[in-house]
C-alpha positions as CSV (number, residue, x, y, z in Angstrom):
1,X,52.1,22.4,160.2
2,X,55.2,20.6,159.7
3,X,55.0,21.4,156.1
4,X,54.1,25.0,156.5
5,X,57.6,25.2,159.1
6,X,59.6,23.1,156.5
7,X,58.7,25.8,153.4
8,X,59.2,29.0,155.6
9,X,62.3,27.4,156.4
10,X,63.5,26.7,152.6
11,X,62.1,30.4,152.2
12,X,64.5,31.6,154.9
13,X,67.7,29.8,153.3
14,X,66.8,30.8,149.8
15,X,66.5,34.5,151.2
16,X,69.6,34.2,153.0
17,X,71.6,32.5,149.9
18,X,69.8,35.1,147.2
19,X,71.6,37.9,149.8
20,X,74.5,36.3,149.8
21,X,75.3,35.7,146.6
22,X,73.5,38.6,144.8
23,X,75.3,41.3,147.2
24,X,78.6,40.9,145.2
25,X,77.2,41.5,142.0
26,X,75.4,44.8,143.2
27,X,78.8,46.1,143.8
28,X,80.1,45.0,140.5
29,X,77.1,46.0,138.7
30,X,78.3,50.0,139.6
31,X,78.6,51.8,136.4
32,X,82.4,52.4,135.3
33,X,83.8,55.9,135.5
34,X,83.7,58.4,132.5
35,X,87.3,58.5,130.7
36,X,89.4,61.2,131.0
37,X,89.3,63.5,128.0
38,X,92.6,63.8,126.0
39,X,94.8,66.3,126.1
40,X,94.5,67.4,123.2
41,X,90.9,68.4,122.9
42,X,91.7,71.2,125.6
43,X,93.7,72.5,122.6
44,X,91.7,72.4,119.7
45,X,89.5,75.4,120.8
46,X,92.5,77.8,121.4
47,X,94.5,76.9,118.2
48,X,91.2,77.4,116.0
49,X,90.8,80.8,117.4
50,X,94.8,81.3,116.8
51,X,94.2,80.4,113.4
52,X,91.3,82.6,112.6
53,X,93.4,85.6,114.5
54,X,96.1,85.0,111.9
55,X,93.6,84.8,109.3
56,X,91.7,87.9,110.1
57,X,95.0,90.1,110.9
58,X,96.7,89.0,107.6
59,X,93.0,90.1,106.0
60,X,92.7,93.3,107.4
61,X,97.1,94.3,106.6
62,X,96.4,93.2,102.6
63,X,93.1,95.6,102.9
64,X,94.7,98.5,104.6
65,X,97.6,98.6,102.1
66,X,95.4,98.2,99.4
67,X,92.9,100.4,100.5
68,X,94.0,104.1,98.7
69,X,95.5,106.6,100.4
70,X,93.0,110.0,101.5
71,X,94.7,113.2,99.5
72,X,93.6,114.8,102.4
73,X,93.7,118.9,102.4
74,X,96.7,120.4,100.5
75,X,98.5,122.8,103.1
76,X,99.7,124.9,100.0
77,X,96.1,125.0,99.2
78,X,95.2,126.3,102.8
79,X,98.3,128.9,103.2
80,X,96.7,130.2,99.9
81,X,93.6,130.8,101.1
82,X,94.1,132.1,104.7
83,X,98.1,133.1,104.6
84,X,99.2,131.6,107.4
85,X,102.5,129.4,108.0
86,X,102.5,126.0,108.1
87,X,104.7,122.4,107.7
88,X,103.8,119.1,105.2
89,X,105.2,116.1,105.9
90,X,107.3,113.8,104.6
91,X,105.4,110.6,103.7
92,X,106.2,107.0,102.4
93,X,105.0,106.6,98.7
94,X,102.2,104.5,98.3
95,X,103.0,101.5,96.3
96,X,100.3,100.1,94.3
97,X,100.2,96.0,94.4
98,X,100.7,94.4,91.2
99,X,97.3,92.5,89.9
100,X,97.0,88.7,89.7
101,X,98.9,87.6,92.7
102,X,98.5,84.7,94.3
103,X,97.5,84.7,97.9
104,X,101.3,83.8,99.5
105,X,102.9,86.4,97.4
106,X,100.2,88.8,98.2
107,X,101.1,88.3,101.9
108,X,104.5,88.6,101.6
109,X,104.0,92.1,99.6
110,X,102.0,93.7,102.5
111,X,104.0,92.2,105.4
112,X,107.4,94.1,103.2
113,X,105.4,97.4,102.3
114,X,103.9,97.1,106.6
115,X,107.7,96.9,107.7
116,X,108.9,99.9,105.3
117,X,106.4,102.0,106.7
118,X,106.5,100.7,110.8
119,X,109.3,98.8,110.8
120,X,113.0,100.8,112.1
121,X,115.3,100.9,109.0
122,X,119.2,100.2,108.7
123,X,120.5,103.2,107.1
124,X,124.1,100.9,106.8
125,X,122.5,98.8,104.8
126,X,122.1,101.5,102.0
127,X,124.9,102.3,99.8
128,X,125.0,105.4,97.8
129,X,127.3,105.9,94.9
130,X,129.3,108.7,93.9
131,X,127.2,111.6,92.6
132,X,128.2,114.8,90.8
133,X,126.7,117.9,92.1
134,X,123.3,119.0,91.0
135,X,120.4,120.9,92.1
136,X,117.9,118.2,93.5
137,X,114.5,118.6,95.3
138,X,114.3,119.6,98.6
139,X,111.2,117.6,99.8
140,X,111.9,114.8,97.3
141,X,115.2,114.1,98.8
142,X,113.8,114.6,102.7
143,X,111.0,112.0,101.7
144,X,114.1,109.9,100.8
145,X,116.0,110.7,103.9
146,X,113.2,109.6,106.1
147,X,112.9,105.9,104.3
148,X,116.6,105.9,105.0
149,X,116.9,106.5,108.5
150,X,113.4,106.7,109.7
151,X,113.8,110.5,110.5
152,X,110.4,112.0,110.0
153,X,110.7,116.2,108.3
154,X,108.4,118.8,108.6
155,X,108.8,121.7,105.7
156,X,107.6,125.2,106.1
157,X,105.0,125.2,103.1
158,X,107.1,128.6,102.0
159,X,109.8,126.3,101.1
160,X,109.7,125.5,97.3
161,X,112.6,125.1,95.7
162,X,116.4,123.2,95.5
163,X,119.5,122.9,96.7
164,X,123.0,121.9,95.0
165,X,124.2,118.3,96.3
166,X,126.4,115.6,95.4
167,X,129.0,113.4,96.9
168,X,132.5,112.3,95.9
169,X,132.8,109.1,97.4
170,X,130.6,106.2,98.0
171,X,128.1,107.0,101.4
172,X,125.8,104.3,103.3
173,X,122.4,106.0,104.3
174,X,123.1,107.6,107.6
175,X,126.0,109.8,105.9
176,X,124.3,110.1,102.7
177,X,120.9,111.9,104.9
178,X,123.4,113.8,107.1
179,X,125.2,114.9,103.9
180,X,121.9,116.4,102.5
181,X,121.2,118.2,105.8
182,X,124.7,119.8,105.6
183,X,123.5,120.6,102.1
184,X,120.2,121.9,102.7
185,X,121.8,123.9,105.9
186,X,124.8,125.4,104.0
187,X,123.6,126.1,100.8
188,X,123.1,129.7,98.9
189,X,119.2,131.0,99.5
190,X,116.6,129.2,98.1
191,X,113.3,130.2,95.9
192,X,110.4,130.3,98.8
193,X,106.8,131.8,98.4
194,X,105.3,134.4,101.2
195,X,101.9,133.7,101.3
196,X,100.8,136.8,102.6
197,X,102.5,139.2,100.4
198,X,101.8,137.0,97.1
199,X,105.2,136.9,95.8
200,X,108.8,134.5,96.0
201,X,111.5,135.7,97.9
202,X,114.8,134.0,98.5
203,X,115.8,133.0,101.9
204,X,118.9,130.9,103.5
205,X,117.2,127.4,105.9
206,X,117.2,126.1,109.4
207,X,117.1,122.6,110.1
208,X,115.8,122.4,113.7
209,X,115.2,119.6,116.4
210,X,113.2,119.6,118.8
211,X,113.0,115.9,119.7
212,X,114.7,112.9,118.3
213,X,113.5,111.5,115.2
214,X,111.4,114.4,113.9
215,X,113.3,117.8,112.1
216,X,111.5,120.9,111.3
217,X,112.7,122.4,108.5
218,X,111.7,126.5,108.2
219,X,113.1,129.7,106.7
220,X,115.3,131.9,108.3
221,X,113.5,134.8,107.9
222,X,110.1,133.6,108.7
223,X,111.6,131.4,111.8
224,X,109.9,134.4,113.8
225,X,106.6,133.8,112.7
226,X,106.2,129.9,112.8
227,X,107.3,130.7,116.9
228,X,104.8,132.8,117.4
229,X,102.3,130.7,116.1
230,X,103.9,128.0,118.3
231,X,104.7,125.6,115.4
232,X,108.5,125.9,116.3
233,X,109.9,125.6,119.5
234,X,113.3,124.7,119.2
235,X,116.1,126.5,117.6
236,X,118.1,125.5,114.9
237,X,121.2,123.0,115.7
């Protein structure tokens, strides 16, 4: 008996000792906590997906100005056919790239030929020189005005011929286009085409604006008729 008390007693202190001395390293043996992750993982995700943005935008400007130009209908070609009045409008030539680029000059050729087209031009910074006086195209010359300033022209499709212009003096672009309008609106009649009666006649023009940054431009005669239809609203300034 003795000996059975004396080993539950050793039993008790090793039980008591194992507690005691185990317990600490229980709380040590906790697993550490996870790092935190750095900062700048949080920004990998977003500046891929600002790169491939850049990438596919750059893409797709290079392929739009690349991609030709529709002819689309010819409104001579419709007033031929059905007689009735109409405008064209004044466009931006299409420049074709030139071959062989390499990919940073190609960028830098479509971001130029995007701001031409989209972007709001300086007519100060154009100079014009001294010109003598000569009969030059009337659309060519609005096509050219509307580069300049950014003025967007609508021609009556009667509208076919030329008008007598030239400067003196050296002009910047917003007094060279006003100039050609002066020109265009004082000038002796011009060769037109009435597509209902099938012949030229010869009629003095109207510049008219009806809302900044777009000019109609119709003969005087036929000002009646592009009214009615409701192309012209406006009257001439």
């Amino acid at each position: 008996m003795p000996c059975y008390r004396r080993h539950s007693w050793l039993s008790f202190v090793v039980r008591q000792r194992s507690t005691h001395e185990y317990q600490p390293l229980r709380a040590m043996s906790t697993e550490p906590p996870l790092p935190a992750p750095e900062s700048g993982s949080k920004k990998r995700p977003a500046l891929r997906l600002w790169l491939v943005t850049t990438v596919l935008a750059i893409a797709a400007l290079i392929l739009w100005l690349a991609w030709p130009g529709e002819s689309g209908i010819d409104p001579y070609e419709l007033s031929r056919a059905d007689g009735k009045s109409r405008f064209w409008a004044t466009a931006y030539p299409r420049m074709q790239q030139p071959p062989n680029l390499p990919l940073r000059q190609r960028v830098f050729w479509a971001w130029t030929q995007y701001k031409r087209r989209h972007g709001k031009p300086n007519p100060a910074a154009y100079s014009f020189p001294a010109t003598p006086v000569r009969f030059c195209s009337i659309g060519g010359l609005l096509n050219q005005c509307m580069e300049v300033t950014g003025t967007h022209y609508l021609i009556a499709v009667e509208i076919g011929g030329a008008v007598e212009f030239g400067s003196t003096n050296a002009l910047n672009g917003a007094q060279w286009a006003a100039a050609f309008e002066h020109a265009i609106e004082t000038s002796n009649p011009v060769v037109c085409y009435d597509y209902v009666k099938k012949r030229n006649f010869q009629d003095t023009l109207l510049l008219i604006r009806e809302r900044p940054g777009v000019v109609k431009v119709v003969p005087r005669t036929k000002l009646a008729e592009y009214q009615k239809a409701g192309l012209v609203k406006g009257r001439s300034r």
